[in-house]
N, CA, C and O of each residue as an XYZ file, in Angstrom:
272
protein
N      -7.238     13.481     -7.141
C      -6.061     12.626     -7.053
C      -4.897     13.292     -7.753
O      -5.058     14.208     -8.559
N      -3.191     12.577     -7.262
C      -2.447     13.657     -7.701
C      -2.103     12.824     -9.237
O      -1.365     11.852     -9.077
N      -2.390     12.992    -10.186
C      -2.383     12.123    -11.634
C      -0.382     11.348    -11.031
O      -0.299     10.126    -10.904
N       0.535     11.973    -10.839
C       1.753     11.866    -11.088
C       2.075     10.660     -9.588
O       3.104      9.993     -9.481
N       1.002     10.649     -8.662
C       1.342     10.063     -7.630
C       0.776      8.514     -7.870
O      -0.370      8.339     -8.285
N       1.869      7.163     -7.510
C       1.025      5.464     -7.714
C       0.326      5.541     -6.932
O      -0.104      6.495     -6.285
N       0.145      4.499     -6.925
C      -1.079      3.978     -5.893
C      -0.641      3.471     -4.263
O      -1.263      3.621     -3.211
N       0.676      2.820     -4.533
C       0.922      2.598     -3.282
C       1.940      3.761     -2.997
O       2.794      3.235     -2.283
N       2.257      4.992     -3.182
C       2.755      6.131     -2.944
C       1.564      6.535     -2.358
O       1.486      6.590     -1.131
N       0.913      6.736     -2.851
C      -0.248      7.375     -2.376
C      -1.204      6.396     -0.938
O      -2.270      6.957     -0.688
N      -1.076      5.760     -0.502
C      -1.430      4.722      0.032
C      -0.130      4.945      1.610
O      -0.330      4.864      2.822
N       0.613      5.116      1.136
C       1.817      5.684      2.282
C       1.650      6.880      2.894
O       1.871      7.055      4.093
N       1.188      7.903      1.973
C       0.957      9.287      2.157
C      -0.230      8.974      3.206
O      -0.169      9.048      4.433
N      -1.130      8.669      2.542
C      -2.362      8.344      3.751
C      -2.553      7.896      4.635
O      -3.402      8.272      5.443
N      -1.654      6.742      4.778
C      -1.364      6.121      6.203
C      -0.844      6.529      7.313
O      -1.148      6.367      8.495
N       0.272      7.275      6.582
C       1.328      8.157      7.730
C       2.623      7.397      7.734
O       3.504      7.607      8.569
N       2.747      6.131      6.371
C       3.902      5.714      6.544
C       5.229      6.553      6.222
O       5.072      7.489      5.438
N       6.267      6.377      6.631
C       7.429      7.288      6.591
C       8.141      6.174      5.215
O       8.652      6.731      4.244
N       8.097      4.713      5.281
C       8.785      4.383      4.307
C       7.513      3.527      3.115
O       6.345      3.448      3.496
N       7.853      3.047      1.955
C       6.570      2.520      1.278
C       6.928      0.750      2.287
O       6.035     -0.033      2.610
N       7.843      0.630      2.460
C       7.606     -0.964      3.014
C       7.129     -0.952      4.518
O       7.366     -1.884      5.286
N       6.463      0.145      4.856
C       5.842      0.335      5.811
C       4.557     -0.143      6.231
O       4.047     -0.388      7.325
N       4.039     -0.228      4.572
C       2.996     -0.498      4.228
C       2.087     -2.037      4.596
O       0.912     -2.372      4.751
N       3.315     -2.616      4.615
C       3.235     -4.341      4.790
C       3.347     -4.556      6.458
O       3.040     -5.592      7.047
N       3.769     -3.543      6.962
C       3.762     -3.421      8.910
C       2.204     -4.375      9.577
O       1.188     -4.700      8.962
N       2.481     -4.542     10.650
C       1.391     -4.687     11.193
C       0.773     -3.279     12.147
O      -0.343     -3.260     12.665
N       1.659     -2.296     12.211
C       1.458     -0.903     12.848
C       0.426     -0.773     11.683
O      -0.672     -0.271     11.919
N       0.780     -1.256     10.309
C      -0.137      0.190      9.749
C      -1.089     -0.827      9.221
O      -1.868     -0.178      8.523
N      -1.399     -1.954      9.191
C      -2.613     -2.535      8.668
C      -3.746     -1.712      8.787
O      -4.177     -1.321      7.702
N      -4.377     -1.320      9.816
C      -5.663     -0.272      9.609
C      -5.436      0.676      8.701
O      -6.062      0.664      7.642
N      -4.423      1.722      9.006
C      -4.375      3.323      8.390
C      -4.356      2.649      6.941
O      -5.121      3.190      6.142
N      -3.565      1.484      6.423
C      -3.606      0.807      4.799
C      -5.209      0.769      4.782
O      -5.770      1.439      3.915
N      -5.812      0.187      5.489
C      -6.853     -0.418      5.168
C      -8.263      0.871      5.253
O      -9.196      0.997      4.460
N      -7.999      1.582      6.349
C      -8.510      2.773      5.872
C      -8.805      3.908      4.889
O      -9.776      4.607      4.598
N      -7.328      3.753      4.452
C      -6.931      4.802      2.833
C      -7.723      4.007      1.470
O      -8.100      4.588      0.452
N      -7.845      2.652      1.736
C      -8.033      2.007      0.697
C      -9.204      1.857      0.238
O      -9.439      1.619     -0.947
N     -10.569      2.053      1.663
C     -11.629      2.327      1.794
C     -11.878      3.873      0.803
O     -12.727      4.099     -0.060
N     -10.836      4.704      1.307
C     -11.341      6.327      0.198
C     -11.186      6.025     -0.943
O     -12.032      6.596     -1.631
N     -10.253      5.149     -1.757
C      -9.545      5.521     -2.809
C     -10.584      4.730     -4.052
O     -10.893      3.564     -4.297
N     -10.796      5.623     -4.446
C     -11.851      4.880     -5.574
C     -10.815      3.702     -6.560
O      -9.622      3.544     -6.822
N     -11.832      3.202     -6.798
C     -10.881      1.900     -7.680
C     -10.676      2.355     -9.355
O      -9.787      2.023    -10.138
N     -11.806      3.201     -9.546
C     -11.804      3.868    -11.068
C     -10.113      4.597    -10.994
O      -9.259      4.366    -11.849
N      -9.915      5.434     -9.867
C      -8.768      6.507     -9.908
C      -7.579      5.498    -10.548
O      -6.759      6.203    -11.136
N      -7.301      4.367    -10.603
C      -5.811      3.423    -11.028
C      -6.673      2.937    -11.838
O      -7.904      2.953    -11.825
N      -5.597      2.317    -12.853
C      -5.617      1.159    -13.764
C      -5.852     -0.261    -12.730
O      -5.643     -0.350    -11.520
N      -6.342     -1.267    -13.653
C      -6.563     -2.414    -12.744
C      -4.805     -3.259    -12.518
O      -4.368     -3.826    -11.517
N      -4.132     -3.033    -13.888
C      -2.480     -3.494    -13.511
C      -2.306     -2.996    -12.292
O      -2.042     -3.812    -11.409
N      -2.417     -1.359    -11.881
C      -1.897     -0.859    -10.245
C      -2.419     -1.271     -9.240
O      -1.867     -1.360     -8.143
N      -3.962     -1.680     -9.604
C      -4.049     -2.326     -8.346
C      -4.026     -3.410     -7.854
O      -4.059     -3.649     -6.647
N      -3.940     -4.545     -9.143
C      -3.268     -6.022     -8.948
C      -1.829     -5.722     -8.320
O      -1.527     -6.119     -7.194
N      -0.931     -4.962     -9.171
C       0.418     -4.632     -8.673
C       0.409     -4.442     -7.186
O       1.007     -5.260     -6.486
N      -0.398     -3.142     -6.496
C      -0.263     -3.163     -5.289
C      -1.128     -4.083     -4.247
O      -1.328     -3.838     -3.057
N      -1.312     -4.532     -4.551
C      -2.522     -5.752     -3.446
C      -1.155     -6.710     -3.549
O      -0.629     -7.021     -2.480
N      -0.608     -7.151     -4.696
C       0.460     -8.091     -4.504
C       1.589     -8.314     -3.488
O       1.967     -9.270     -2.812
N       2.092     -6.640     -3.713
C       3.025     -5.953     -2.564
C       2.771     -6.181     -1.505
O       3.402     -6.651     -0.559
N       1.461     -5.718     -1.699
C       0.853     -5.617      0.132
C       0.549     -7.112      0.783
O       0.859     -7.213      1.970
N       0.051     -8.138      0.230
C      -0.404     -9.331      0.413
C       0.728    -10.216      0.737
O       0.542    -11.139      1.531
N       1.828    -10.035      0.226
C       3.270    -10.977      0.479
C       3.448    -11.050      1.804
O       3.681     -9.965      2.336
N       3.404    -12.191      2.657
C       3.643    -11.960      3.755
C       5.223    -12.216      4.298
O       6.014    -13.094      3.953
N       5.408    -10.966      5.418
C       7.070    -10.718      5.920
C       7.448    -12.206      6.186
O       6.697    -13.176      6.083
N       8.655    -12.196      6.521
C       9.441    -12.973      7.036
C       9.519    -12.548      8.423
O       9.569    -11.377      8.799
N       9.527    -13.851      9.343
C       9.426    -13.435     10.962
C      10.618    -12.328     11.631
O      10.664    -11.670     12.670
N      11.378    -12.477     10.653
C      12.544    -11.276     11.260
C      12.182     -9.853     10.610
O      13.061     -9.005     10.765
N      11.255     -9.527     10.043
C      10.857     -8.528      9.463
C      11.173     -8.093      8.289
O      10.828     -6.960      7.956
N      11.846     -8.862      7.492
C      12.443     -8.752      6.049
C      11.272     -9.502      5.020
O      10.576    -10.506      5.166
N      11.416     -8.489      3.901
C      10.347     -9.189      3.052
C      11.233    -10.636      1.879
O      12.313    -10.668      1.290
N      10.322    -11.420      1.983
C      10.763    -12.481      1.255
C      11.454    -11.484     -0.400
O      10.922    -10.576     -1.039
N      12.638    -12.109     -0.570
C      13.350    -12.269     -1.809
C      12.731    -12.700     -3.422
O      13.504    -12.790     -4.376
C-alpha cells in the first residue's frame, strides 16, 4: 500500500474513477465494491474507514448533486 495515499484516494485509483465523487456513481458501484473486496481492513485506521463508508453511503440527490 502507498503509506501517503487515503483510503478513498486509493479506492478511486482502483476503480478507474477520474474524480473522488465518482465514487458515489452508480457507474462505479461494482469497480468501488470490487477494490474494497482487495483492500485489507488492517491497511487504514478504523476512523478512515468509518470516514469513508460515510462518504460513500450518503445517498445523491436525484439531480446528481450530493446532499449539503
Amino acid at each position: 500500500m502507498d503509506q501517503q495515499m487515503g483510503l478513498l484516494d486509493r479506492l478511486a485509483q482502483m476503480s478507474g474513477c477520474v474524480c473522488l465523487s465518482d465514487l458515489r456513481t452508480p457507474a462505479y458501484r461494482h469497480p468501488v465494491l470490487d477494490a474494497l473486496g482487495r483492500i485489507s481492513a488492517e491497511e487504514y485506521p478504523a476512523k478512515e474507514w468509518l470516514e469513508a463508508m460515510g462518504y460513500l453511503l450518503v445517498p445523491m440527490q436525484e439531480d446528481g448533486r450530493h446532499p449539503v
